[in-house]
N, C-alpha and C positions, 0 to 999 in steps of 0.2 A: 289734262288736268294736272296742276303741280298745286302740292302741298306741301306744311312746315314738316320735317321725318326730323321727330326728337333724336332719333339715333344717330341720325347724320347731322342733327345742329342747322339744315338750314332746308331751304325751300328746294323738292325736287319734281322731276313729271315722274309720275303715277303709271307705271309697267306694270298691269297685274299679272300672276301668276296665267290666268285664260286668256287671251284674247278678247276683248268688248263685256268682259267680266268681273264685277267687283265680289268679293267678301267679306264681309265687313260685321266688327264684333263693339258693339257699345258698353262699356260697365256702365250697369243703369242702378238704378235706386236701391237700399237697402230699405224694407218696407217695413220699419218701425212706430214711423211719421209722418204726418203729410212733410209731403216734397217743400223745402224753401226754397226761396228764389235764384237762391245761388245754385240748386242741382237744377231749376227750370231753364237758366239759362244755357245750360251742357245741351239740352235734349234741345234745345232750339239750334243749336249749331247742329246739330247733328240730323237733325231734321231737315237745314239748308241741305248740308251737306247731300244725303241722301237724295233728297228732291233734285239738286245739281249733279249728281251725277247720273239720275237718269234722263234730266233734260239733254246734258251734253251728250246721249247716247248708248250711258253703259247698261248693261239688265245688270243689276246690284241685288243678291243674296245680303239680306243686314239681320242679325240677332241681337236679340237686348236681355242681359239676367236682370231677374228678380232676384234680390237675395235677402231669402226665409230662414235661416241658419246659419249660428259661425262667424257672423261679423262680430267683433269683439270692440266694447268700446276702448277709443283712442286708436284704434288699429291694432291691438298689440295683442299676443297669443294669449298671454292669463286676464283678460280683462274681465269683463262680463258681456254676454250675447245681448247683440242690441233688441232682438227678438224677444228673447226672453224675459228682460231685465223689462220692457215695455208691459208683458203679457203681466208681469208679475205687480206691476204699480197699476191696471186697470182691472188686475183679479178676471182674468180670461186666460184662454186656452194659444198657446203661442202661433196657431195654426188660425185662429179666429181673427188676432192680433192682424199677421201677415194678410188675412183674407179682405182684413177693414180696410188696410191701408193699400191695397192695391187696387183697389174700386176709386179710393183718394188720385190712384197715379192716373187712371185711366179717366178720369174726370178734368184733371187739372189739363195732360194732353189733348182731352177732346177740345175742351175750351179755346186752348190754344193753337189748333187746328195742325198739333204736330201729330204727321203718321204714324200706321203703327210701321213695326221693322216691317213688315212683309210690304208695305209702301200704301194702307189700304186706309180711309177714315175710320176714326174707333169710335164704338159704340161700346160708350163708358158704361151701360149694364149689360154688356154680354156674358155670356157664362166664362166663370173661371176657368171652367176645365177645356174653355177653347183656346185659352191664352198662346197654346204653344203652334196653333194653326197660324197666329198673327205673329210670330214669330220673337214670342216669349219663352224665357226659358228661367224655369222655377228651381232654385238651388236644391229642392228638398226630393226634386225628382230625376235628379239624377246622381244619386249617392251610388248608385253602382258605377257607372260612370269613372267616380272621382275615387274608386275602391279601387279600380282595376288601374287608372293612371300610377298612382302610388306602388302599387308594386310594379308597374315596369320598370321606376323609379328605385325600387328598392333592389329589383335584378341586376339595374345596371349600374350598383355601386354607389347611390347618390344620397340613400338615407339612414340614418343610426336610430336606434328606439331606445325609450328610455323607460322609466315605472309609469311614468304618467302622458307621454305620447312620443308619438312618432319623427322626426325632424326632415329636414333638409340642410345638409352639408355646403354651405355656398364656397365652403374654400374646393370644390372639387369643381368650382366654375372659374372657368381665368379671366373671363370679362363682366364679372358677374355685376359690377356698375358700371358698365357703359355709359348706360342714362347721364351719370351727373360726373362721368372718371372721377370718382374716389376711390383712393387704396381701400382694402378692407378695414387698415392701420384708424385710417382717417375718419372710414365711415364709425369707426367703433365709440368716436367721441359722440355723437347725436345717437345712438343706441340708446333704449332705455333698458337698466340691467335688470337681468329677468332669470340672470342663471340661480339666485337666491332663490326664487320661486320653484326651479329647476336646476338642484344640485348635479343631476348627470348629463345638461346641455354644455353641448361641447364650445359652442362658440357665440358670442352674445347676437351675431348675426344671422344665426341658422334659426329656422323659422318654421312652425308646428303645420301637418299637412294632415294629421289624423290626433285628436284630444281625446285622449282615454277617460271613461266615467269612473274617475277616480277622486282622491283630493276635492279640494274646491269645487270639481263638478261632478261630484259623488251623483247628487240627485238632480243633471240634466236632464230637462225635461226631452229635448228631442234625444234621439241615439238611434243607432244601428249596430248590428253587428257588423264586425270587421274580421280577417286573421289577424288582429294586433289588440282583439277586444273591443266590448260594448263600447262606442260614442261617437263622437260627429267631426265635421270634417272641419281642415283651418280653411279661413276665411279665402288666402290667394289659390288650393286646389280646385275650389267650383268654375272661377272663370275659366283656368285652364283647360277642365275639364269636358265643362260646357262648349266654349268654342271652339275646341278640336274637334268632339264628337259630330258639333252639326256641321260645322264647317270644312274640318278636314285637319290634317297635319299639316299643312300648308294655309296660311290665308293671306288676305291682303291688306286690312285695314283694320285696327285696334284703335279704340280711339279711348280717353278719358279726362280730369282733371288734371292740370297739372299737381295739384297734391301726392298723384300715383304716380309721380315721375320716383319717388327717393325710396320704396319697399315696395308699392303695391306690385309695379311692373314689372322690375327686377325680379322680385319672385315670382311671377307667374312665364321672364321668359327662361329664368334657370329653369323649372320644372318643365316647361316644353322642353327642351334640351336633355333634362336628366333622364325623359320619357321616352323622346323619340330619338335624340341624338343631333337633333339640329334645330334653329330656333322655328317656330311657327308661322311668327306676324313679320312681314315686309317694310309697314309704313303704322310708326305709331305716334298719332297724332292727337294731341292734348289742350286742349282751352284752359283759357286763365281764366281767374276768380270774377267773381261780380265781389264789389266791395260795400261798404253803407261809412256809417258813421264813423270818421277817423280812420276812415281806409281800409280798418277792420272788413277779414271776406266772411262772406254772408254767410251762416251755415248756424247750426245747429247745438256742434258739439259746442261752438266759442260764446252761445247764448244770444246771437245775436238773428235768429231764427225769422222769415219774413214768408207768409204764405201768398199764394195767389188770391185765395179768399180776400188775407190782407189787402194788399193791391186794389184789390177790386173794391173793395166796401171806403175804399178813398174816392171812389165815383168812376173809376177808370175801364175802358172797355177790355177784355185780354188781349185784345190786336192791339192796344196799344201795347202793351207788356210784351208781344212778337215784335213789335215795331220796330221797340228800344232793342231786342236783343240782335234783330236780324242784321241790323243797320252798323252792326260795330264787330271787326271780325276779329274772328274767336281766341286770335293769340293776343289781345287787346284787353288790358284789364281798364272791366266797366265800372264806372261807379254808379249804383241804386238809389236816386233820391228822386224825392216826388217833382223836384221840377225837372228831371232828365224823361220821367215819366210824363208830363205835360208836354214840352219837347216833341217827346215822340209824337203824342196824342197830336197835339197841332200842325205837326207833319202829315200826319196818315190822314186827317180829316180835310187838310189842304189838298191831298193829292187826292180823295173820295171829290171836293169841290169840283175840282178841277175836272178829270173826269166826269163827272155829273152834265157839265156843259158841254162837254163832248157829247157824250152819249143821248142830251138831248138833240144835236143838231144830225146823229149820225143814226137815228132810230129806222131799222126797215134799207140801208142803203148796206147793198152787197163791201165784202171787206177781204182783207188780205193780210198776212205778217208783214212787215216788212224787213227785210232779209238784212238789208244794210246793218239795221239797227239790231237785228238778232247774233250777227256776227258781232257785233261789240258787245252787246251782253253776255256773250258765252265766251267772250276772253276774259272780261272782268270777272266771272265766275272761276274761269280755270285757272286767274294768276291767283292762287292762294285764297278761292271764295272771296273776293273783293265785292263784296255786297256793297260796300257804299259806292262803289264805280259803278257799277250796277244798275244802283239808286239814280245817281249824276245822269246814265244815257236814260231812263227814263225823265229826267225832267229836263233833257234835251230835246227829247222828241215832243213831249206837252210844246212847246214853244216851238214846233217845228212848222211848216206849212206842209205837211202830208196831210191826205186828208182824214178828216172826224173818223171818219169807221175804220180806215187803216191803223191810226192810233190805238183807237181803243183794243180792237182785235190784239194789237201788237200787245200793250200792256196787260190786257187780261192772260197771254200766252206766260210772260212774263211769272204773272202771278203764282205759274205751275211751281215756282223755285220758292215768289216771296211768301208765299202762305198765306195773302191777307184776306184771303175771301172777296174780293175787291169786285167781283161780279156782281156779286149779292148783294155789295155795299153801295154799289152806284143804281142797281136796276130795281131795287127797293119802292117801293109804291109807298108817297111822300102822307107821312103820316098828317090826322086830322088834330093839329094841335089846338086847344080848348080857347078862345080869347081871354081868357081870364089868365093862364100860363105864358099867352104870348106876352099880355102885358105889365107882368111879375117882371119880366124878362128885359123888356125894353126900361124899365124901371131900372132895374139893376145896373143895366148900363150906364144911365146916366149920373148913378150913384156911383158908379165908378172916377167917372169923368171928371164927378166934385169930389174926387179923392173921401167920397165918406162910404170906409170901406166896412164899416159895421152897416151901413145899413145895404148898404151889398151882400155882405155875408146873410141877411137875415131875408133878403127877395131870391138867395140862393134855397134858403133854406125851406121857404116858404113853397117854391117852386117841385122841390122834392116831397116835400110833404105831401100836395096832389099828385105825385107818381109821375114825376118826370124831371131829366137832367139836363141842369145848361152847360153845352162845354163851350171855351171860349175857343174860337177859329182866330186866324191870321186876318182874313174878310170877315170878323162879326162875330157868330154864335152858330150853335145847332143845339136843339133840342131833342133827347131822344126818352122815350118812355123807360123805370128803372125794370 
């Protein structure tokens, strides 16, 4: 397997620290909100991901935080808890807050048929408190944890305290932006200054790892006790915290936004360093933005917020929404519009067609992988997850002369990596559509034909009204109940 390693600037193969052994640490969602499309499409990369590297043969250990504490809006150390500042505009309890919107995450995942970290299907109403069995890991549960990291931190010289919290000294790191080589000098111009908030912070770039219940957040709602006094921890000590404990002081794959190239990761890999004395993570590997309107990337803080719900309630299946993200790799900024989304849809539903006639002619007849064509899918995976090469030997082999059952085997194996349920989608017993829907249906097409697209719009509309959707296919149409 070779992937992009932001540290190295380019594409390398993948030596984990085990032997046929991955580790691998996700920053996943802060549960303030439901997820928008642009954190959906992280956790679809990272979902190939995973699926791909146990197809190519590794046992992959992978963790995902939650994080219920401490994220501050903008990123920044005095802002306001996304947590909190949520709990406080729906009049609930910040724990209630976290608990709604992570039944949100485990919902939008199931839909989307991304696993959990432990590699397993989720069952979006399972009990919270089994979250960490699937290989969840809750920022609020482990504050000892990220208690005891800081002072190893503070034994070995790397933090200064101040009236109102604890810091991180980045000038006592010499490579401390690797990530993007900027001088400290240089990075200090994109700084936001904060020493005014924090007359005894010593450097606009040292960055809060323990917020004392003081000042401004006299009356935080969450806190703990600390040796530095009552309060909660900053936003980059939990992942560090979190991934070392489960993983180790050593691991192999960190993966996130590129947004967390320019603070987030920097300081979580000073603090490995300030902890243990040497960095933690190997290979750390970042997806670019999904973008929407005027390129603008998709996201929440910029108001430009898009749910899956959303998505969906525009007619669209969530395989299609896997479609579009799986199909385009992860160092590829996407762009989000409804007709990249039809796109997909016309794609996945062309290759369900396609399939469909295979599997009628190949029903009941013994089958095989075929090996030829698994060895090029597992290259196209290992150069850099090349999902759309991927894509290409499968619609090499549909046009192949192998035979019917050989294919489809082949592609359902396939499937293990693409996520689309494509077994279910082809072997599905052919629903009983009402004459009356079929002939809404064929109506509408011909209203198309005559370019009179209001009265297409309204045999569409009519057609949903009796509980069911026309999508338009490459060959025609399908019909599926809403």
């Amino acid at each position: 397997m070779k992937l992009y390693n932001t540290l190295e600037k380019k594409v390398v193969p993948i030596k984990p620290f085990k032997e046929g052994k991955i580790s691998m640490y996700n920053c996943g969602p802060t549960v303030y909100f439901r997820m928008h499309i642009g954190n959906i499409r992280a956790y679809v990369d990272w979902d190939i991901l995973h699926r791909s590297l146990t197809y190519v043969g590794y046992e992959v250990e992978r963790i995902m935080n939650l994080t219920d504490v401490g994220h501050m809006s903008a990123d920044e150390d005095f802002g306001e808890d996304k947590v909190e500042k949520q709990a406080e505009e729906e009049g609930k309890d910040p724990l209630d807050i976290a608990n709604y919107y992570i039944r949100t995450v485990l919902d939008d995942f199931s839909k989307l048929n991304i696993l959990s970290p432990k590699g397993n299907k989720i069952n979006p109403n399972m009990p919270l408190d089994k979250l960490e069995e699937e290989g969840w890991t809750r920022a609020t549960e482990y504050i000892d944890e990220m208690i005891e990291m800081v002072k190893k931190m503070e034994k070995n010289g790397y933090t200064y305290e101040t009236t109102q919290a604890v810091y991180f000294d980045v000038t006592k790191i010499d490579n401390y932006n690797i990530f993007t080589n900027q001088s400290l000098e240089e990075k200090l111009e994109g700084v936001r200054e904060e020493v005014g908030i924090d007359p005894e912070k010593r450097h606009p770039a040292d960055f809060v790892l323990w917020m004392k219940r003081v000042g401004k957040y006299k009356n935080h709602i969450m806190h703990w006790n600390s040796p530095w006094g009552d309060g909660f921890p900053g936003w980059h000590i939990e992942c560090s915290a979190m991934s070392t404990s489960v993983l180790g002081e050593y691991f192999d794959i960190h993966t996130g936004g590129i947004d967390h190239i320019s603070v987030h990761h920097p300081n979580e890999r000073a603090q490995n360093i300030g902890a243990f004395g040497h960095p933690s993570v190997k290979y750390w590997i970042h997806n670019d933005f999904l973008t929407g309107i005027e390129d603008t990337k998709i996201s929440k803080s910029e108001g430009t917020g898009v749910s899956l719900p959303d998505a969906l309630s525009l007619g669209f299946d969530p395989m299609d929404v896997r479609y579009l993200f799986a199909s385009v790799n992860y160092r590829v900024q996407l762009k989000y519009t409804k007709e990249s989304l039809e796109g997909a849809r016309n794609a996945r539903l062309s290759l369900i067609s396609k399939l469909r006639a295979i599997y009628n002619s190949a029903s009941g007849v013994e089958s095989e992988i075929l090996e030829e064509y698994k060895e090029r899918f597992v290259n196209e995976l290992e150069n850099n997850l090349n999902v759309s090469g991927a894509l290409a030997v499968i619609s090499e082999l549909l046009k192949s002369k192998e035979k019917s059952a050989n294919i489809l085997a082949t592609v359902y194996d396939f499937d293990r990596v693409l996520g689309l349920n494509l077994k279910r989608e082809v072997e599905q017993k052919d629903m009983d559509i009402p004459e009356v829907v079929l002939k809404l249906a064929n109506e509408r097409v011909e209203a198309r034909k005559a370019k009179n697209y209001d009265m297409a719009d309204k045999k569409r509309e009519e057609i949903e009204i009796k509980g069911y959707r026309m999508i338009d296919t490459p060959d025609g149409f399908t019909i599926e109940e809403i």
